[in-house]
DRENKETI-899376 format. One line per field, with one value per residue (C-alpha): residue number from 1; residue in three letters; x, y, z. Coordinates in Angstrom, 1 decimal. Layout:
REM residues N
pos: (NUM | ...)
code: (ALA | ...)
px: (X | ...)
py: (Y | ...)
pz: (Z | ...)
REM end
This chain:
REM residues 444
pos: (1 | 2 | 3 | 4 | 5 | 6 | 7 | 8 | 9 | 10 | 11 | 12 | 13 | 14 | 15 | 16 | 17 | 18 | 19 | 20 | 21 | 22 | 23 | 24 | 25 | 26 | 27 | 28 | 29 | 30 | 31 | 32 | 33 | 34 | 35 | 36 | 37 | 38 | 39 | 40 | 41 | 42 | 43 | 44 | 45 | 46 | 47 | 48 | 49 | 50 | 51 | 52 | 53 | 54 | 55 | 56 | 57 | 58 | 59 | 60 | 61 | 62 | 63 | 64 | 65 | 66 | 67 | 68 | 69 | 70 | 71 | 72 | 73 | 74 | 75 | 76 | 77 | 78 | 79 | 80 | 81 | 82 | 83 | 84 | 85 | 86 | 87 | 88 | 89 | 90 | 91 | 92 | 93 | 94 | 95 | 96 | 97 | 98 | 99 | 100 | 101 | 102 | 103 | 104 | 105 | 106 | 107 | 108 | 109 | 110 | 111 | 112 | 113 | 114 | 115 | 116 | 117 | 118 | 119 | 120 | 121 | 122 | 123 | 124 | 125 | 126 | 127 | 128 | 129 | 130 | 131 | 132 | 133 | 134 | 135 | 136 | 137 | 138 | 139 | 140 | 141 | 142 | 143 | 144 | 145 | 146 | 147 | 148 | 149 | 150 | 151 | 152 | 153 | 154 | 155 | 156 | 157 | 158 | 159 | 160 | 161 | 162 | 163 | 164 | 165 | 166 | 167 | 168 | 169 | 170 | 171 | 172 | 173 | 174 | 175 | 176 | 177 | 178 | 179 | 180 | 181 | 182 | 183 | 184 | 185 | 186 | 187 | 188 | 189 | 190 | 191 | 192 | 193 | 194 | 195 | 196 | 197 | 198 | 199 | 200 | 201 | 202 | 203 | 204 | 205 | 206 | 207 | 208 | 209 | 210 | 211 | 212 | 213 | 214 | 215 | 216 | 217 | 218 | 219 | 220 | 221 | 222 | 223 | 224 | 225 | 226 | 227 | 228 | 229 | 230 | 231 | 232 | 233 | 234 | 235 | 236 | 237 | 238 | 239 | 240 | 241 | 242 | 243 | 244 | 245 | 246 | 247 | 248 | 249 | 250 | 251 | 252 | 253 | 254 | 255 | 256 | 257 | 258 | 259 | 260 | 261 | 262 | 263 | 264 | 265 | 266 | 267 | 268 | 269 | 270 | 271 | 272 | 273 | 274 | 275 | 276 | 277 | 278 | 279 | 280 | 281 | 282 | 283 | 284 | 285 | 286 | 287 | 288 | 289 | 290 | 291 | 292 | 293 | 294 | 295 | 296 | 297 | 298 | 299 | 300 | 301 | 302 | 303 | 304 | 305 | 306 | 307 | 308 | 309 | 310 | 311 | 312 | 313 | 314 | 315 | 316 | 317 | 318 | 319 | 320 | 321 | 322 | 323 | 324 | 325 | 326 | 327 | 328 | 329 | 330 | 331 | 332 | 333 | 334 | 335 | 336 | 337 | 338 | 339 | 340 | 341 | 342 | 343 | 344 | 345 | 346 | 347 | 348 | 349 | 350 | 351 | 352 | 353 | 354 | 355 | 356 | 357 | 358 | 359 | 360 | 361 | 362 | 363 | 364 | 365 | 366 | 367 | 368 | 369 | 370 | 371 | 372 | 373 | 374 | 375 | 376 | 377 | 378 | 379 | 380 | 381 | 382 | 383 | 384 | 385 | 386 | 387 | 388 | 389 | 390 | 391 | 392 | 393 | 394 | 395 | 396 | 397 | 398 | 399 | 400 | 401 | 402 | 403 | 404 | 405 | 406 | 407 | 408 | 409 | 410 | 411 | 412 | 413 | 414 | 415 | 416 | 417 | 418 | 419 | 420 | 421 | 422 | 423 | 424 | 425 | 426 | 427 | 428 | 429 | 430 | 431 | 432 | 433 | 434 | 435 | 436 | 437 | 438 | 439 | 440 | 441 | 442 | 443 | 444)
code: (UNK | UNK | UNK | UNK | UNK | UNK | UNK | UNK | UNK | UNK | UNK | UNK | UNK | UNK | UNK | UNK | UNK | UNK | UNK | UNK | UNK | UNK | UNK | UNK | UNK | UNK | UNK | UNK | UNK | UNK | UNK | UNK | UNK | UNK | UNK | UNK | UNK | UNK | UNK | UNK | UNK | UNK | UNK | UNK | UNK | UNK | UNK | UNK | UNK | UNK | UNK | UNK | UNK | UNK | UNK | UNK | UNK | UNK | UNK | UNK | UNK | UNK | UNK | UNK | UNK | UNK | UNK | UNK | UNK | UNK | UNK | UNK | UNK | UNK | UNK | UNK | UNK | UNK | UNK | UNK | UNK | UNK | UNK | UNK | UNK | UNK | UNK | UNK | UNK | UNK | UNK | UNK | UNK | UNK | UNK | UNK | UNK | UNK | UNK | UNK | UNK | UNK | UNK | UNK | UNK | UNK | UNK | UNK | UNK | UNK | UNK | UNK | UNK | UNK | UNK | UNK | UNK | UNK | UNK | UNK | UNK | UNK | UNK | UNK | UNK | UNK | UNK | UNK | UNK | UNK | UNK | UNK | UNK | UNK | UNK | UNK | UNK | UNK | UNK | UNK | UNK | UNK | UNK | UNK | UNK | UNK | UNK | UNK | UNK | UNK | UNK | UNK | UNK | UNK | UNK | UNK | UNK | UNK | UNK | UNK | UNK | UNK | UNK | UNK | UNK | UNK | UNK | UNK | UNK | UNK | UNK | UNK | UNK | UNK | UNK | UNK | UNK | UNK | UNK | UNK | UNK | UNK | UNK | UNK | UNK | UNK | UNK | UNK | UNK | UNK | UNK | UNK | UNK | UNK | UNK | UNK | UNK | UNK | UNK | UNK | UNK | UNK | UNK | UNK | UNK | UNK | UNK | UNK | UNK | UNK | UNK | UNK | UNK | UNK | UNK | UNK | UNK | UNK | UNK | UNK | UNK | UNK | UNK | UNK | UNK | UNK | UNK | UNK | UNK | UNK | UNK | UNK | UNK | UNK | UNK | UNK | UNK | UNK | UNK | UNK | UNK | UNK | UNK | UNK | UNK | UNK | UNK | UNK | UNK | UNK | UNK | UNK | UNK | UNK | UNK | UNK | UNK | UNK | UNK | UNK | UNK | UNK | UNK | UNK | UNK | UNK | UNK | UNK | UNK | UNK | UNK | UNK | UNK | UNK | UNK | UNK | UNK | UNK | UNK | UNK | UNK | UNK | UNK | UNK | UNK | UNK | UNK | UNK | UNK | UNK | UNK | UNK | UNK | UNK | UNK | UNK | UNK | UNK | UNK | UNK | UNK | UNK | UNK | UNK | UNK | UNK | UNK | UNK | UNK | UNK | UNK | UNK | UNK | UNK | UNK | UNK | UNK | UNK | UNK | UNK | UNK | UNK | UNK | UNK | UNK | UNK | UNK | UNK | UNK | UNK | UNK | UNK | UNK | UNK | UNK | UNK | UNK | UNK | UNK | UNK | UNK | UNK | UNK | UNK | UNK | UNK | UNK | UNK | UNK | UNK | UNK | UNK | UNK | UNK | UNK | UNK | UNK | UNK | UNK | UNK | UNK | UNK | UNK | UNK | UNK | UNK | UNK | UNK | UNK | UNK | UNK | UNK | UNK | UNK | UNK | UNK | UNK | UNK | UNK | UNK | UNK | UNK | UNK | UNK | UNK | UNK | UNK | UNK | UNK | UNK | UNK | UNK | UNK | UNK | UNK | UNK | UNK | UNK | UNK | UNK | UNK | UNK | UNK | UNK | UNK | UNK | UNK | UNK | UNK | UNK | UNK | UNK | UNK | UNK | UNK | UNK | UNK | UNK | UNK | UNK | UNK | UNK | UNK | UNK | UNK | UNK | UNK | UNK | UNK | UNK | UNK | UNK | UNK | UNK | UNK | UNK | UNK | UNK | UNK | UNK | UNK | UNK | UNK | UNK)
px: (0.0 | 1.7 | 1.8 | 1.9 | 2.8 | 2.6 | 5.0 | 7.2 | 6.7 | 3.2 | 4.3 | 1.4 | -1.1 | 0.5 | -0.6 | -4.1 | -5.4 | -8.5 | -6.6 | -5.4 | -8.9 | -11.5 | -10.1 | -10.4 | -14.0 | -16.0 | -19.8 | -21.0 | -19.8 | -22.0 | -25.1 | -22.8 | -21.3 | -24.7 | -26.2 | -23.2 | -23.4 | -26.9 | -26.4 | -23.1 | -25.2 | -27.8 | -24.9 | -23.0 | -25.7 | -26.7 | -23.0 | -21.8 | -24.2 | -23.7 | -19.5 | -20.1 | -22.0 | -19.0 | -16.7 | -18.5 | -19.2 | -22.4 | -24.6 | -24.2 | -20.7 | -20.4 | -22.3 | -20.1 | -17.2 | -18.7 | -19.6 | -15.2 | -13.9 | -16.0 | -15.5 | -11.6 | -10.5 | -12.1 | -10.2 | -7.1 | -6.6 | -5.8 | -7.6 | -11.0 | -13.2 | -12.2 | -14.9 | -13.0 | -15.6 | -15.5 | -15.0 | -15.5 | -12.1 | -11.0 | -14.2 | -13.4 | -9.8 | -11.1 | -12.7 | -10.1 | -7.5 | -10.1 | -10.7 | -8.0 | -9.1 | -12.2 | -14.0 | -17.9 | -18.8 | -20.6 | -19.0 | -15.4 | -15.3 | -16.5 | -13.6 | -11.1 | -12.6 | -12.3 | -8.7 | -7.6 | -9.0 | -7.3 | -3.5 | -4.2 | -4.8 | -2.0 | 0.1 | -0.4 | -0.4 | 3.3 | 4.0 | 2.9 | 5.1 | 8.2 | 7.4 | 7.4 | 5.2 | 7.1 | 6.3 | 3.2 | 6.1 | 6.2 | 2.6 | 2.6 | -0.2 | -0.6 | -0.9 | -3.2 | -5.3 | -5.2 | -6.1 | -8.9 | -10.3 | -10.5 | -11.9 | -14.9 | -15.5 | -15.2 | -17.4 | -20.2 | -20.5 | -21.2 | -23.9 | -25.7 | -27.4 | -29.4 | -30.8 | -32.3 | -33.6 | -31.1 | -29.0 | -25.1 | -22.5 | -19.3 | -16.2 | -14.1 | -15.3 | -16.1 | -17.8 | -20.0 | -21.1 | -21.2 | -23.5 | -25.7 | -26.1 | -27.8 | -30.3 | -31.7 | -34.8 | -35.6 | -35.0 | -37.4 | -38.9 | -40.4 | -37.0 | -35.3 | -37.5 | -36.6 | -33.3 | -32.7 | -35.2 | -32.7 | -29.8 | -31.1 | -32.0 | -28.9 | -26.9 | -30.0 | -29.3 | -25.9 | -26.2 | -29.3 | -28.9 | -25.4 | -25.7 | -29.0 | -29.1 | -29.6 | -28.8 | -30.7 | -33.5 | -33.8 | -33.3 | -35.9 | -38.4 | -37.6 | -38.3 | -41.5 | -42.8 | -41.9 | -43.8 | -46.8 | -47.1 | -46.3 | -43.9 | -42.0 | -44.4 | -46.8 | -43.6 | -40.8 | -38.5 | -35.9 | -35.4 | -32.0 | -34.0 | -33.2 | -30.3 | -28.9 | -29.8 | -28.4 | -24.6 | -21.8 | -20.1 | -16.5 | -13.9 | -10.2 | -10.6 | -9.1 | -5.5 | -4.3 | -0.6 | -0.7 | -3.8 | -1.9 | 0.7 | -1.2 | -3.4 | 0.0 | 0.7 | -3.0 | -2.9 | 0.2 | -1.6 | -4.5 | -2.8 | -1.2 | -3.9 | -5.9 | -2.6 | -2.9 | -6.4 | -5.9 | -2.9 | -3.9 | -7.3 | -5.5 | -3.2 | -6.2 | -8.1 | -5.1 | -4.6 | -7.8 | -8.7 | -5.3 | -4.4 | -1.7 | -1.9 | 0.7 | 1.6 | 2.8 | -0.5 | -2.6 | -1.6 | -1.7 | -5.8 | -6.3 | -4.5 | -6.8 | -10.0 | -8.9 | -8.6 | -11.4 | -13.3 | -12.1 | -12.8 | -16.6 | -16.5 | -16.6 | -14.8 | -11.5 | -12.1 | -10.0 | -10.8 | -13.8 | -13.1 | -17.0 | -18.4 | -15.6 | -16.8 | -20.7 | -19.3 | -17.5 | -20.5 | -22.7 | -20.6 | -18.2 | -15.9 | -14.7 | -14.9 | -18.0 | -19.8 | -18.5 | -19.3 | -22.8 | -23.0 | -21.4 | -24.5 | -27.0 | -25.1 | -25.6 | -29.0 | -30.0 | -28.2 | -30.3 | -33.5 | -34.0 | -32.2 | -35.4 | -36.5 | -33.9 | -36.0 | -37.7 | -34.7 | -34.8 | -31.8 | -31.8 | -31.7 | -28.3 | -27.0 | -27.6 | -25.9 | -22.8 | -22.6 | -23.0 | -20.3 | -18.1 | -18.6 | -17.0 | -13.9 | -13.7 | -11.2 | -11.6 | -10.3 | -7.1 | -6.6 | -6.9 | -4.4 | -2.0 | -2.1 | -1.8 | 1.5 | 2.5 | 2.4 | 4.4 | 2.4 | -0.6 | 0.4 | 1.6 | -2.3 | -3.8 | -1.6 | -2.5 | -6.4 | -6.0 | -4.1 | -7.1 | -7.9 | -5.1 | -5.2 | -6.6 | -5.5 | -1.8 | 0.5 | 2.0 | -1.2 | -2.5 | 0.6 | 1.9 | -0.4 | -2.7 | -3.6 | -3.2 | 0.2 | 1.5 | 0.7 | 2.0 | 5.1 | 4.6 | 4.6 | 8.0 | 9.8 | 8.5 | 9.9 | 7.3 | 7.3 | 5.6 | 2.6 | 1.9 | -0.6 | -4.0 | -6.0 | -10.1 | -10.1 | -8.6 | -11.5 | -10.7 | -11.7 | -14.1)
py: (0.0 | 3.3 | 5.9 | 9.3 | 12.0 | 15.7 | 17.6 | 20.0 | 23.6 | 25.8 | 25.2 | 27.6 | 25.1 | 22.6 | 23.6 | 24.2 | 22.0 | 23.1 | 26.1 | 23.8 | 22.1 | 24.9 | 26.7 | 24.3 | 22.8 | 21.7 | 23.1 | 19.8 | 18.1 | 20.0 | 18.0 | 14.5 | 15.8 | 16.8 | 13.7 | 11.4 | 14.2 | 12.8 | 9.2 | 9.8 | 11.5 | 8.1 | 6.0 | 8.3 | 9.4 | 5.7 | 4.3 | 7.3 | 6.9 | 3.0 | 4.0 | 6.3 | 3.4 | 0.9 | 3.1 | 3.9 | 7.3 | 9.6 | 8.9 | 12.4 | 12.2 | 10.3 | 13.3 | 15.5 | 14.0 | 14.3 | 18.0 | 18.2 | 15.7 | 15.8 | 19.7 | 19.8 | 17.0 | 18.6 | 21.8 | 20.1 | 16.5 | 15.6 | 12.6 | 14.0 | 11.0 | 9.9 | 10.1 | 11.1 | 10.2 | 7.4 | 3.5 | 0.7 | -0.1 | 3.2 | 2.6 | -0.6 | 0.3 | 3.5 | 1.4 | -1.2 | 2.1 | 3.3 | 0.2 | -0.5 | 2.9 | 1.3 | 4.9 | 4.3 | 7.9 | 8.6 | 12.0 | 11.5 | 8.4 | 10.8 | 13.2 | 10.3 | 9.4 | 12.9 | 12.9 | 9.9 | 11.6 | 14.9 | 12.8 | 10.8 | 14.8 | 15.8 | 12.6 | 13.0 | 16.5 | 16.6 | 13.3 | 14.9 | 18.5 | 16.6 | 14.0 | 10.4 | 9.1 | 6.8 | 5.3 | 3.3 | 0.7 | -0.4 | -1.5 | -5.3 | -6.3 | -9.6 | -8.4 | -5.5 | -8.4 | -10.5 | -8.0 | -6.2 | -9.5 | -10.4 | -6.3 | -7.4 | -10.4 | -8.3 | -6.0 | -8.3 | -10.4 | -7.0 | -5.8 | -9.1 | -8.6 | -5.6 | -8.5 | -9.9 | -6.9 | -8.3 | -6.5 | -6.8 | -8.6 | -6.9 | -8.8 | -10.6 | -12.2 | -15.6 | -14.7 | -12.4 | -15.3 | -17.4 | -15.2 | -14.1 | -18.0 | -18.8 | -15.7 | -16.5 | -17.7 | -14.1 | -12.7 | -10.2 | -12.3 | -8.9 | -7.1 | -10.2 | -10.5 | -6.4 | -6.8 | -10.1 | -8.7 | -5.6 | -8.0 | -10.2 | -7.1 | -5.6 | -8.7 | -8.7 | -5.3 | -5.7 | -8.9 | -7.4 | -3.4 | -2.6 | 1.1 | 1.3 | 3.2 | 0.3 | 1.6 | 4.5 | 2.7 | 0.3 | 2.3 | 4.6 | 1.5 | 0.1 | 4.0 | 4.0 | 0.3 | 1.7 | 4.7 | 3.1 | 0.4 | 1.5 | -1.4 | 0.5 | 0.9 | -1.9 | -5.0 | -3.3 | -2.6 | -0.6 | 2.4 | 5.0 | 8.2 | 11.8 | 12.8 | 16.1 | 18.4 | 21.3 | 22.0 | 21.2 | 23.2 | 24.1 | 23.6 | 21.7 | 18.0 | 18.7 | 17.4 | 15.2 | 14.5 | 11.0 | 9.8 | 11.2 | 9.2 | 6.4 | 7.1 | 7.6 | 4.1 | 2.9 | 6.7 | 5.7 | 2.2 | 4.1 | 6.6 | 3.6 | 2.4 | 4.7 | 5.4 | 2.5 | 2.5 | 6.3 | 5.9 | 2.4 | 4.1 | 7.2 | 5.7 | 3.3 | 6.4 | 8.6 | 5.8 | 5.8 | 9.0 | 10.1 | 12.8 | 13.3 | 12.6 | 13.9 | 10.9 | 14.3 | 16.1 | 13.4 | 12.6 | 16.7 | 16.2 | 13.2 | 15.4 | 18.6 | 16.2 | 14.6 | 17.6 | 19.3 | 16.4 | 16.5 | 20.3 | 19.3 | 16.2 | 13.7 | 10.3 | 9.1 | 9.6 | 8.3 | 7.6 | 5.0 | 2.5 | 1.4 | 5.3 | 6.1 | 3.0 | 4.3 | 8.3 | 7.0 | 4.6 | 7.4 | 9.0 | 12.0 | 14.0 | 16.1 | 16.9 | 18.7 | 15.7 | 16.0 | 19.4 | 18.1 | 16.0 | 17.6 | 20.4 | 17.6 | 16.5 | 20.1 | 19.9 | 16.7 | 18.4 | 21.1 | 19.7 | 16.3 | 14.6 | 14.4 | 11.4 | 9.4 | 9.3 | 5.5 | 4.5 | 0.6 | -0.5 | -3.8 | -2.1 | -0.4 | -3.4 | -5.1 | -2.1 | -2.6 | -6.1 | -6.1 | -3.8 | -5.4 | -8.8 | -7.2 | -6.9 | -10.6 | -11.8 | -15.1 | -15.3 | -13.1 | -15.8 | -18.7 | -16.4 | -16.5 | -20.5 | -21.1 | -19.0 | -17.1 | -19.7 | -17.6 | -14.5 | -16.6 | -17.5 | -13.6 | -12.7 | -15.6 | -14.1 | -10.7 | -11.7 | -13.6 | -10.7 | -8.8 | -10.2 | -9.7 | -9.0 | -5.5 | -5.7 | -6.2 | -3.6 | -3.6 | -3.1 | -0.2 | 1.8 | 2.1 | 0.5 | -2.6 | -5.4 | -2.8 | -1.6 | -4.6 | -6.3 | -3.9 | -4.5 | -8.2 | -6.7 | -5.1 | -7.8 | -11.0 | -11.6 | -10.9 | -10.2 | -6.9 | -7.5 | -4.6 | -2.1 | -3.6 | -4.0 | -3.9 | -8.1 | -9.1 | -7.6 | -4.1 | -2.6 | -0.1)
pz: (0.0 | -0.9 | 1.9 | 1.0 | 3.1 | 3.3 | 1.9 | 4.0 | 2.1 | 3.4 | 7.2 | 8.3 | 6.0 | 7.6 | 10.9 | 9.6 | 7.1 | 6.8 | 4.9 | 2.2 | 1.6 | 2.2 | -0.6 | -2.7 | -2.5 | -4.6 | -4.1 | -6.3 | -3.2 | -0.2 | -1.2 | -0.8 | 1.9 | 4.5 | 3.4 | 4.7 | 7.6 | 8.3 | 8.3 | 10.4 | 13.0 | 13.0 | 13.9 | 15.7 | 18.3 | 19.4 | 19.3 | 21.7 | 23.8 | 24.4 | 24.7 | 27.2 | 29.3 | 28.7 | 29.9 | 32.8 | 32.1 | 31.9 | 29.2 | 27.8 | 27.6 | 24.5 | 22.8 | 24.4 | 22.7 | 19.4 | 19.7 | 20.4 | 18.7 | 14.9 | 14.7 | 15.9 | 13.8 | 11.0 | 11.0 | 11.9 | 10.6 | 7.0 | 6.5 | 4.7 | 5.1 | 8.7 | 11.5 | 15.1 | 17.7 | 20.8 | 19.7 | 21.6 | 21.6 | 23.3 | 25.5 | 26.9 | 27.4 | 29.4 | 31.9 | 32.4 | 33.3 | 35.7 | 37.2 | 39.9 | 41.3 | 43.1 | 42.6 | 44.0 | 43.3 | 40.1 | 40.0 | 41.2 | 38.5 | 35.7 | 36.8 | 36.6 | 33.3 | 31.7 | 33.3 | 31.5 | 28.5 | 28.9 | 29.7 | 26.4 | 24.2 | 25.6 | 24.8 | 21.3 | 21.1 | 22.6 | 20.3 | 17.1 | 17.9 | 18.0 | 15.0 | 16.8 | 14.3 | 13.4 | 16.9 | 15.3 | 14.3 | 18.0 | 18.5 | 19.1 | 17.0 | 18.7 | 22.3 | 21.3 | 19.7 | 22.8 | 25.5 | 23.2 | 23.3 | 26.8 | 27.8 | 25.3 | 27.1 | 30.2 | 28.9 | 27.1 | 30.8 | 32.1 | 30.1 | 29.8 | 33.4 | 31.3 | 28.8 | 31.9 | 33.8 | 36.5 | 38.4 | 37.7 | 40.2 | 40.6 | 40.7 | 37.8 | 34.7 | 35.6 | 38.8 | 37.2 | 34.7 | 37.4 | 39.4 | 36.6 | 35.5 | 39.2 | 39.0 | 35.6 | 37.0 | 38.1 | 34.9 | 33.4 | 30.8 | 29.2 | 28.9 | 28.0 | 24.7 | 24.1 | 24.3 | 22.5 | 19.6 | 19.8 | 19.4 | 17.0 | 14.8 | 14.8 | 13.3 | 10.5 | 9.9 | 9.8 | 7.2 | 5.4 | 5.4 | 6.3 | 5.4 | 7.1 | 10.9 | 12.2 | 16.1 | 16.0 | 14.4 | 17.1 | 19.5 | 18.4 | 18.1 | 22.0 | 23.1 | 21.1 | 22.8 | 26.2 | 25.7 | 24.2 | 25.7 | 29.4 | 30.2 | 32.4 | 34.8 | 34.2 | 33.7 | 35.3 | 32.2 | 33.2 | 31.0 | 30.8 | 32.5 | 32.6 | 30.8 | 30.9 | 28.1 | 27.1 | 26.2 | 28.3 | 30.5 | 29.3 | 31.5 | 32.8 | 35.1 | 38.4 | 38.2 | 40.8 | 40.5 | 41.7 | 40.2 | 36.5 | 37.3 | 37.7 | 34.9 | 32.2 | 31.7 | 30.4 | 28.8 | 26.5 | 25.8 | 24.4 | 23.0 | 20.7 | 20.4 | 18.6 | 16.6 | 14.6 | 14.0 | 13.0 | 10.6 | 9.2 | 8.2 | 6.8 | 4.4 | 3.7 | 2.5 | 1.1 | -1.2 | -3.0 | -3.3 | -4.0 | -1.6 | 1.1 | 4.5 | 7.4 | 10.7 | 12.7 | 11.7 | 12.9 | 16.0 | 17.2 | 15.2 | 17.9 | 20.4 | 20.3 | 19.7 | 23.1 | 24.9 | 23.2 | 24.4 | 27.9 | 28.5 | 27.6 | 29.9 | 26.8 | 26.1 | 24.5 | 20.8 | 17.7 | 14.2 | 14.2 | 11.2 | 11.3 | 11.1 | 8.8 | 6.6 | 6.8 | 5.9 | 2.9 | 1.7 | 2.1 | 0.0 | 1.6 | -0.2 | 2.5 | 6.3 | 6.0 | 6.1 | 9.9 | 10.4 | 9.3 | 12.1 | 14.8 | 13.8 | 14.0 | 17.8 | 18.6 | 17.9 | 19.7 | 22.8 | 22.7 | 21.6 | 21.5 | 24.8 | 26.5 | 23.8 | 25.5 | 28.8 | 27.8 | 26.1 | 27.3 | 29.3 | 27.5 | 23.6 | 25.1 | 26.4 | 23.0 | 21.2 | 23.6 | 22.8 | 19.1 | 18.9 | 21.3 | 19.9 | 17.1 | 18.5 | 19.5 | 16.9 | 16.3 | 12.7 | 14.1 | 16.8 | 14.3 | 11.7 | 15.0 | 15.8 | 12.1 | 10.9 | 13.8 | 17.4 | 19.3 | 18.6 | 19.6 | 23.3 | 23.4 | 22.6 | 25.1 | 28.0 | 27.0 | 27.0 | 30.4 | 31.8 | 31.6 | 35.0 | 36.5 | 40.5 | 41.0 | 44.5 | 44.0 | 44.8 | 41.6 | 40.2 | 42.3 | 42.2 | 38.6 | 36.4 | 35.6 | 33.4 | 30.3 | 30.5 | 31.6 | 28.2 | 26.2 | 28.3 | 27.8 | 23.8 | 24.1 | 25.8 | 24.5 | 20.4 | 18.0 | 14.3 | 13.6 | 10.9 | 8.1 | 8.8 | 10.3 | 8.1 | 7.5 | 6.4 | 9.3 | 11.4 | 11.7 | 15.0 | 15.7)
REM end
């Protein structure tokens, strides 16, 4: 795949590349371009909202990041058809850095959240200024494989309490199965039958009508049998309730110097995370439509969307391969397709959060795990065992790391499950694969 890169001359352009493109727009493109804006807005709204619940933050706060990330990236990055907004990846990851904290306040575990987000901006924005982006080299394919995989097992065993109208145990993997197994018999059998309906549809969707808004559909459909048919009063469905409306307020996380050292090591891991996703897709893109791209540019792009998105209290964002996929299908030219929906975010903020209210718990359980199965890699794993053993029992310790005692010293003090498998990544030999790519199950 060739990679092309920026040139050096126009350093002020560089800086700005919204100066180099602006200029040269094509009007024939605006109607294109709103209408991919539109269908990015009926995937983005749903999937944000469901992140922002798997990493443990306020609802909102997934909508928050879009209202930083879509407009900042736009102005600043130099991939035209990329979508910077929260994955599930980044998501997942966010709540396995938080977790050896033990924080049992809503509020003080949204301000370690928004923390972690701020550490990660400011990681790339210092990355990109002195040109490391070469650093994507580094990323252990196999390990980031392994330990995605066990955070979306983590993460599925989680939400599936929400398919039941059960409440969730709290504890490690197998002991939430374990304890969700024996309480089946008290299961909601009304909100079981939303939520597996929810599930079932997504994966016909997804096989049937792949460009369709399939999330926002369904979620618009659960809200709508709620409200008519009064199931949340009359059979006990449990429903999202109020979310704040209006926009967010503007302003810095408190800064603790120890908890930001603690944070740092699962900051970096994300950091690379999102790296590769955000590179892999740009030279993707670059390379069909035949423009340049800039490795320096992007990661100060993801850097300013980060902070942008922690000053509003959002989420990690990076460049989603799935809503990048739906904005080029729908056929973008250009990053007003994300100005387009970063207006329509705006507008739901404003106007439209109180249709939320009978959003069905279950429906954004089965969001969560449709997208996380997703990032359950089977045909990676089988790829490992078949040409690359050693890489494989790098990605099984990595996936069975994820449990790793939260209680250990070692654990509480400088870092957790995460950064120790990326250690695990630089110290155990591993061949480095080519860019990830979309066949071998891109993430999201």
């Amino acid at each position: 795949m060739a990679r092309k890169i920026l040139p050096t001359s126009d350093g002020f352009a560089r800086v700005l590349p919204v100066l180099v493109w602006l200029p040269r727009y094509d009007p024939g493109w605006l109607r294109a371009d709103v209408i991919a804006g539109l269908t990015l807005w009926g995937i983005l709204v749903p999937e944000a909202i469901a992140y922002a619940a798997m990493a443990g933050a306020p609802v909102q706060a997934g909508l928050y990041t879009l209202l930083g990330s879509l407009v900042v990236y736009a102005i600043l990055g130099t991939t035209r058809q990329a979508v910077s907004a929260p994955t599930s990846g980044s998501s997942i990851m966010m709540a396995a850095v938080v977790a050896p904290f033990l924080v049992t306040n809503p509020g003080e575990l949204a301000e370690l959240l928004v923390l972690l987000v701020l550490i990660v901006g400011i990681i790339f924005l210092l990355c990109g200024l002195v040109r490391l982006g070469f650093v994507i080299a580094f990323i252990s394919h196999s390990v980031m494989t392994g330990f995605v995989f066990g955070l979306a097992i983590y993460i599925a065993v989680c939400q599936a309490p929400k398919l039941f109208g059960l409440p969730r145990a709290h504890g490690e993997t197998l002991y939430q199965l374990w304890h969700l197994i024996g309480q089946l018999g008290a299961a909601n059998w009304v909100t079981l039958t939303i939520g597996a309906g929810a599930l079932a549809l997504l994966y016909i969707f997804e096989w049937r009508a792949p460009r369709a808004p399939a999330p926002l559909m369904i979620m618009a459909a659960g809200i709508l049998a709620v409200s008519v048919l009064g199931l949340g009063d009359e059979h006990r469905v449990q429903v999202v309730g109020a979310m704040q409306s209006g926009l967010p307020t503007v302003s810095l996380p408190k800064a603790n110097l120890d908890d930001m050292l603690d944070l740092l090591p699962g900051a970096l891991a994300i950091a690379l995370f999102i790296l590769s996703e955000a590179l892999g897709v740009g030279y993707s893109l670059s390379s069909k439509y035949g423009y340049d791209i800039d490795p320096n540019q992007e990661m100060i792009a993801l850097g300013a969307s980060n902070v942008a998105a922690a000053c509003l209290g959002g989420l990690v964002s990076g460049c989603s391969v799935s809503s990048t996929a739906v904005n080029e299908r729908a056929g973008a030219r250009s990053q007003i397709s994300s100005l387009a929906a970063a207006t329509m975010v705006l507008i739901t903020l404003v106007a439209l959060m109180p249709l939320f209210h009978n959003l069905p718990q279950a429906v954004l359980g089965a969001i969560v795990i449709h997208a996380v199965a997703r990032l359950m890699r089977f045909g990676e794993l089988n790829r490992f065992i078949r040409f690359h053993p050693s890489q494989f029992g790098q990605a099984l310790v990595a996936l069975a790391w994820r449990d790793y005692p939260r209680d250990s010293a070692w654990a509480g003090s400088r870092g957790h499950a995460l950064a120790a498998s990326v250690h695990l990544g630089r110290q155990l030999p591993f061949s480095f694969p080519p860019w990830p790519s979309t066949g071998q199950g891109a993430l999201l």
